[in-house]
C-alpha positions as CSV (number, residue, x, y, z in Angstrom):
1,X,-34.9,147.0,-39.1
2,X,-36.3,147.1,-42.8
3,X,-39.6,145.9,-42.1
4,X,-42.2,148.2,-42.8
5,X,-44.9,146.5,-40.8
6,X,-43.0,147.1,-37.6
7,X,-42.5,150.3,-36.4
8,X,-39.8,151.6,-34.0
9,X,-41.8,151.4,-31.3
10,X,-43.3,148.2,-32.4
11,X,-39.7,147.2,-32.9
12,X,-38.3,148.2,-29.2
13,X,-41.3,146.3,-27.7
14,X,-41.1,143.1,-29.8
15,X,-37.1,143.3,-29.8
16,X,-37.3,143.7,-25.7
17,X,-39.9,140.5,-25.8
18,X,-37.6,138.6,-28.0
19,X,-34.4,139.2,-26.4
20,X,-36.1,138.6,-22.7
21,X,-37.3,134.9,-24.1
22,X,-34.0,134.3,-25.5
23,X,-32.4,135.2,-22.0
24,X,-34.5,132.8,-20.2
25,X,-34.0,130.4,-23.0
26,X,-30.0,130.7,-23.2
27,X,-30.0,131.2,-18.7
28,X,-28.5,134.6,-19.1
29,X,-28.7,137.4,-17.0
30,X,-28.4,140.7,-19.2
31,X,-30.7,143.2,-17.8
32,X,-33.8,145.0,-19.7
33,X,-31.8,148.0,-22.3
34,X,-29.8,144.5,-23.4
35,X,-32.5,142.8,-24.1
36,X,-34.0,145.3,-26.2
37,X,-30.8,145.6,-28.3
38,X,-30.5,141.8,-28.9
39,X,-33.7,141.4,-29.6
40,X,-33.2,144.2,-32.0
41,X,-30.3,143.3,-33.3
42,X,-31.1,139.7,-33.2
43,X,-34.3,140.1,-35.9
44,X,-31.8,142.2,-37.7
45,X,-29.2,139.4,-38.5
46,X,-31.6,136.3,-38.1
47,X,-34.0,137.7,-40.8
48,X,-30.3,138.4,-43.2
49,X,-28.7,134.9,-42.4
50,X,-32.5,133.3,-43.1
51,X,-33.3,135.4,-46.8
52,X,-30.1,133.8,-47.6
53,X,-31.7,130.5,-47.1
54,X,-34.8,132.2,-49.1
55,X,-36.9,132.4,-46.0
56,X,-38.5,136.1,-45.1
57,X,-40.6,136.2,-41.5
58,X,-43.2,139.0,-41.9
59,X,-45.4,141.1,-39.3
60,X,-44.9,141.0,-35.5
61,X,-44.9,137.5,-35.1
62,X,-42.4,136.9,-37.8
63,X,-40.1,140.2,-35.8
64,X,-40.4,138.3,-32.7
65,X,-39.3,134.6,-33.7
66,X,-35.9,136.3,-35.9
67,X,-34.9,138.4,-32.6
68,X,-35.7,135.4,-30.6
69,X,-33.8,133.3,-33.0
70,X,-31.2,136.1,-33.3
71,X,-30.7,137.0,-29.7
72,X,-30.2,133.5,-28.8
73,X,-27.1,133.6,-31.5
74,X,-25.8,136.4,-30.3
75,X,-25.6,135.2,-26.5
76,X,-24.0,132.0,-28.0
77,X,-21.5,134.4,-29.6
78,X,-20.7,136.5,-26.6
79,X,-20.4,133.8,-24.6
80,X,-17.6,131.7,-27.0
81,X,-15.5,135.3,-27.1
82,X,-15.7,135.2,-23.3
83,X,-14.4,131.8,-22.6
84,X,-11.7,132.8,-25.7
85,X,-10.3,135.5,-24.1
């Protein structure tokens, strides 16, 4: 969560929104503290894998499509370790 336009609170809102869109995009079923933590964690790792491509989302709008874009990976991941194991 490096970006200074978006606070914590800012980020817990915008990380909940994010990872509630990308559970009824993916049809999951994860419950509200999960979707704050994808969402979260989501903008987190979409905004790294997307600088290496030289692309940088600013501002809320820009938090909320990298946790959308990032929670929607990270169901896709959770859900290949499931079926795996």
């Amino acid at each position: 969560m490096d970006n200074p336009q978006v606070g914590w609170i800012g980020a817990i809102i915008i990380g909940g929104l994010a990872g509630w869109l990308a559970e009824m995009f993916m049809k999951s079923d994860m419950g509200i503290l999960m979707n704050i933590i994808l969402g979260i964690v989501g903008a987190a790792v979409a905004n790294l894998v997307l600088s290496m491509f030289g692309v940088v989302l600013g501002g809320w709008i820009g938090y909320l499509i990298a946790g959308f874009i990032g929670a929607c990976i990270l169901i896709a991941l959770g859900r290949m370790l499931k079926r795996s194991a």
